[in-house]
N, C-alpha and C positions, 0 to 999 in steps of 0.2 A: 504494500500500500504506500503512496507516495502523497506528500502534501504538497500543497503548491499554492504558493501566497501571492498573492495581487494586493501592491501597495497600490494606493490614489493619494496624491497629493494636487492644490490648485498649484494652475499653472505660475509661473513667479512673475508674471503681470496682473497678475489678479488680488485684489487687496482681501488680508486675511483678518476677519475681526476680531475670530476668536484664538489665533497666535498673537494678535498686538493686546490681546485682554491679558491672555498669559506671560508676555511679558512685560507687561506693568505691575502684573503682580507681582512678580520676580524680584525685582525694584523693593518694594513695596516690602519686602519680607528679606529683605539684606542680601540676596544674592547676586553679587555685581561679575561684570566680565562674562556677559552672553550678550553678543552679537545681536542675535536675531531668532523669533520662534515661530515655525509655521505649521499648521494644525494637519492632520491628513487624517484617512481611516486604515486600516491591512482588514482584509479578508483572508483567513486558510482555510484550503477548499480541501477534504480527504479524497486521493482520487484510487480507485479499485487497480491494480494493473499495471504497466507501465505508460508511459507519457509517448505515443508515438505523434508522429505529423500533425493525420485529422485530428486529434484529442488537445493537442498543442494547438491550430486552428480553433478550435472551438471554443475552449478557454479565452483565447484571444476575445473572440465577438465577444463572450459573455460580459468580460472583461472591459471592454470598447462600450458597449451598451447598455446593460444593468446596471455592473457594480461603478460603471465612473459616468461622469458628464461629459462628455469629448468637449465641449463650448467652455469649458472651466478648469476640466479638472487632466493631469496626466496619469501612466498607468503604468506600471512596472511589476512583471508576473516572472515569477521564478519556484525552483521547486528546493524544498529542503530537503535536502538529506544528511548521510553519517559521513561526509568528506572531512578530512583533518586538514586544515590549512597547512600551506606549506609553512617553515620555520625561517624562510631565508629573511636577511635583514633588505630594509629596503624593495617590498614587493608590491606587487601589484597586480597580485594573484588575488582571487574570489576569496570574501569571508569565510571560515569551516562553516559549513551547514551547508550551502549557497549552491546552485545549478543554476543557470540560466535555463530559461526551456527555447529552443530554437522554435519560433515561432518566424512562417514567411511573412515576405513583406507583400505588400499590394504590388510590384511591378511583379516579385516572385510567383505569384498567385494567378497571372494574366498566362 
């Protein structure tokens, strides 16, 4: 069984009221030395199986269309698993947990 999480976050032209609420609260309650807070939702979806193509497509639309706004909001789907990050210093290799799911793109799709 595989999870697979679809973050949403609004786009970062889009004004966030309840990231600018939370940090003035921040403020507010003596925590200084943050930037900036922007609010988002995660969805983890249990999926049966593994993650082929169609299944990686279909996620996508779900994704594209239910769980996010396309007019507002972005979407970023990936699946967790037991991967151990690599150790090496200086990387820029994926978080341990973390897969991307190869999901085509719209020219791929044509």
């Amino acid at each position: 069984m595989a999870r697979v999480v679809v973050d949403v976050m609004l786009k970062p032209e889009i004004l966030d009221p309840q990231g600018r609420a939370v940090m003035g609260a921040l403020g507010r309650l003596g925590l200084t030395g943050i930037a900036s807070v922007r609010q988002g939702k995660r969805f983890e979806i249990e999926v049966e199986g593994e993650i082929d193509a169609e299944l990686a497509e279909r996620l996508d639309d779900l994704a594209g269309s239910l769980l996010s706004n396309p007019v507002i909001e972005d979407y970023e789907i990936y699946e967790e698993g037991d991967e151990v990050a690599c150790d090496c210093d200086d990387c820029t290799c994926e978080p341990a947990g973390v897969v991307d799911i190869d999901v085509p793109t719209a020219a791929e799709k044509a």
